[in-house]
N, C-alpha and C positions, 0 to 999 in steps of 0.2 A: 207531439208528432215528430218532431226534430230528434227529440234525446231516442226514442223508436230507429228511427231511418239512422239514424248516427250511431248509436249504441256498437262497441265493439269494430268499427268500420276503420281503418287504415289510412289516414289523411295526410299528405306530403303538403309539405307548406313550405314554398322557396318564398322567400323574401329578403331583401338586406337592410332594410329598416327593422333596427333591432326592436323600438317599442313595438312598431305593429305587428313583428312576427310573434314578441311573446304576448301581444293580447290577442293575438289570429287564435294562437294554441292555451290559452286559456279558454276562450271561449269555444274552443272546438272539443278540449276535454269535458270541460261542465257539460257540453250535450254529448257527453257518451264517448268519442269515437278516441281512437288513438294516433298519439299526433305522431309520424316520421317528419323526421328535422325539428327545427327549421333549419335549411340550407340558406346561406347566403349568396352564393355564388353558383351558378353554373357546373360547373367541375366539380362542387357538394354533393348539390340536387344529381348527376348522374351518377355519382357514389351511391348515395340512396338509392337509389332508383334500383344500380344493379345488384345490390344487397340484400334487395327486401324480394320477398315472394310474392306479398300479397300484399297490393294498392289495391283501393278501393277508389281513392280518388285523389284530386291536390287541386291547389288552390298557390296561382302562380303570379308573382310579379312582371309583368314585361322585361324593366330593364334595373337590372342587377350591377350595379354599379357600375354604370354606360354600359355593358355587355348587355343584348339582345336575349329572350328566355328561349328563344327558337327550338335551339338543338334540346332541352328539355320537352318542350310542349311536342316536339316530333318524335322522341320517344316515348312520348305516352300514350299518342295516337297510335305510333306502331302496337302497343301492347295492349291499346283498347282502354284505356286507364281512363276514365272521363276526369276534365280538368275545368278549372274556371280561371279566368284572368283578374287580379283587383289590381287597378294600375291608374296611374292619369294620364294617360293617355288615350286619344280618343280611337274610335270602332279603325275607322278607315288605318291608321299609324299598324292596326296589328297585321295587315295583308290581306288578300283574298284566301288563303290557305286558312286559315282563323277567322273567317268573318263569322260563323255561325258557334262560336265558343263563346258561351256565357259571359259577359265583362260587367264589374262594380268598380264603380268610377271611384279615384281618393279623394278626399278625404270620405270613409266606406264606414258606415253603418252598420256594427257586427252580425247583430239579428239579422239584416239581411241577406249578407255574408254566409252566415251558418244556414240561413234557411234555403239559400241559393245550391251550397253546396250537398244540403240534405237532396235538394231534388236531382241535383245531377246523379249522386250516385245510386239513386233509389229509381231512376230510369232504366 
């Protein structure tokens, strides 16, 4: 189901934890999709962002080396880009604006990770 719903599908992956971005994007290639980034920072992730045409989806850290993913996660809303948050931080820290965006708590479970963001983009 996942390599299906992923297959070929555009995945933006901010994170500044170097292990986990590169096992986000290992395991996001193995089921199909293609990874844009990983961005580390903020001012990356909107590089990406305005360079690519076609997001299918992303999968976002909250805070990016003390810096907030905000101004990200509001450009993706503006474009309709469905995202997920993987962060330790808990529901309430991301705001009322975010409360209803999928969040996987760290230390994150990749299959669940990947199956999470299989559903969001396949909504």
């Amino acid at each position: 189901m996942t390599e299906r719903t992923l297959k070929g599908r555009h995945i933006l992956v901010v994170e500044d934890e170097y292990m986990l971005a590169d096992e986000l994007s290992r395991e996001l290639d193995d089921a199909g999709a293609i990874v844009v980034g990983p961005a580390p920072s903020v001012e990356q992730a909107l590089d990406l962002i305005s360079t690519k045409a076609c997001l299918d989806g992303a999968i976002l850290d909250v805070s990016l080396g003390g810096e907030k993913v905000d101004p990200v996660a509001d450009v993706l809303l503006d474009r309709g880009v469905p995202f997920m948050f993987v962060t330790g931080f808990d529901k309430l820290s991301l705001g009322p604006k975010f409360a209803d965006i999928v969040r996987c708590e760290k230390p994150v479970d990749m299959r669940v990770v990947i199956k999470a963001i299989g559903r969001i983009v396949d909504s």
